[in-house]
Each structure stands twice: as structure tokens, then as C-alpha cells.
N, C-alpha and C positions, 0 to 999 in steps of 0.2 A: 432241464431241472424241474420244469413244472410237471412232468410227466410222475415225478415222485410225489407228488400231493395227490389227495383222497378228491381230485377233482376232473373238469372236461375242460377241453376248450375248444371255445370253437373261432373260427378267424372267418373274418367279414370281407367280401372284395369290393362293398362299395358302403356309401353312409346308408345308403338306402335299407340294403342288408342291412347292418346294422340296428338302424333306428326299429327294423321289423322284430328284430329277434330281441330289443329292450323293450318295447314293448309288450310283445305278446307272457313276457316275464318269465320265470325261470332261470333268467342270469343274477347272478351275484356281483359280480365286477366287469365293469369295462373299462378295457385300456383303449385310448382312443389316441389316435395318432394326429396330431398337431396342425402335421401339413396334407391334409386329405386334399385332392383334388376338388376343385369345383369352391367346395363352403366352407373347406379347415375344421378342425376339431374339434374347437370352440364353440362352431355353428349347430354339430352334431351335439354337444351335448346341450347346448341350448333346447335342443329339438328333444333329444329325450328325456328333459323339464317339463318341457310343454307337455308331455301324455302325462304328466303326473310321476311318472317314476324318481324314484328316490335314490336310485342304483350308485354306488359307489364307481366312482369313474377317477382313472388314472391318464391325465394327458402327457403326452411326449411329443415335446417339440424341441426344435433347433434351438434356438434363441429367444427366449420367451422375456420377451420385454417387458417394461412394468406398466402397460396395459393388458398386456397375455394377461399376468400374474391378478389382477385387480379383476379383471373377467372372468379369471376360474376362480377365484374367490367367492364370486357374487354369484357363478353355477354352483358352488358348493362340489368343487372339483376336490378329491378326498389329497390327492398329488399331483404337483409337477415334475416330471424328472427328464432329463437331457437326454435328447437323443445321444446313442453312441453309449448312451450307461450301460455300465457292466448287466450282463443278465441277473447277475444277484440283486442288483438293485431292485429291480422287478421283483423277483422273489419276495426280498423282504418287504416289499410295501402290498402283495396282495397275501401275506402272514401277518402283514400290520393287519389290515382291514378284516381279514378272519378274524382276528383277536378282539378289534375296538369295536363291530361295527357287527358282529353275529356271534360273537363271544366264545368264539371255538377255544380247543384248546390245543390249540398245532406248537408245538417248541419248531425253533428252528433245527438243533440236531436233529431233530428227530427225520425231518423231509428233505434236509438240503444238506449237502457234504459239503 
């Protein structure tokens, strides 16, 4: 589905990864996965606060308890959504974040069937 947006993606196989490629800038969004190995998702985007970036970040975790929720809060985490969500879910929240956060103008018909 995402292959029909005017966009790239690229996919990280560690936070390390990760935390290099928010950094060095150019990304727009990160979806960060909840249960990372090692530090969890939380940690990583803690860590890409710490460089300063602003990046809109989307975590997906299992069971996000009401500490999860009160941490991504306080990272200024743009969503939380459940693992196991429909891939549309996704869709629509990095079409949110196009819209509120870089002011594009994507409709939904328009990318997503």
C-alpha cells in the first residue's frame, strides 16, 4: 500500500541503523517498532530526541500500557497503534502526518484503494 504514495521507505535491521539514518536527516517519519531487541522502541526514540530531531515517529507495540502511553507522550510520539493493525492503519496515520505535520496535500482516494 505504501508503494502507492509519492514516497521511499526504507527499513532498519537494528536501532542503531536506525538512530544513524534519523539523524543524518532526510527521513520524514519513523515508525518504530515497540518491542526492539536490546532497548524497545521507546528507548530509540528517546535517542533520536536526544540529536535534536523533531521527526515524527509512529510506535507499534503489543500492549502499551499506561506507562508506554505517558512515555510516548512525553517523546512527543505523533501515534500509538497495536501491533497486528490492519496495514491501513498505518497508511492512514503516515497520510495523517503528511497532512498536519508538512501540510501536503495527499487525499486518501487518491494513494490508497
Amino acid at each position: 500500500m505504501l508503494s502507492r504514495l509519492p514516497v521511499s521507505v526504507h527499513c532498519s535491521r537494528t536501532g542503531e541503523e536506525a538512530l544513524g539514518l534519523a539523524s543524518r536527516g532526510g527521513l520524514h517519519v519513523g515508525i518504530v517498532d515497540g518491542d526492539l531487541p536490546r532497548e524497545g522502541g521507546l528507548e530509540l526514540v528517546r535517542r533520536i530526541r536526544q540529536t535534536g530531531s523533531n521527526l515524527p515517529c509512529v510506535l507499534v507495540c503489543d500492549n502499551p500500557n499506561p506507562q508506554v502511553l505517558q512515555d510516548a507522550l512525553r517523546l512527543q510520539v505523533f501515534s500509538v497503534l497495536l501491533a497486528g493493525s490492519r496495514r491501513q492503519s498505518i497508511v492512514e496515520t503516515i497520510l495523517k502526518i503528511g497532512r498536519q505535520v508538512y501540510r501536503l496535500e495527499w487525499t486518501e482516494k487518491k494513494w490508497v484503494n
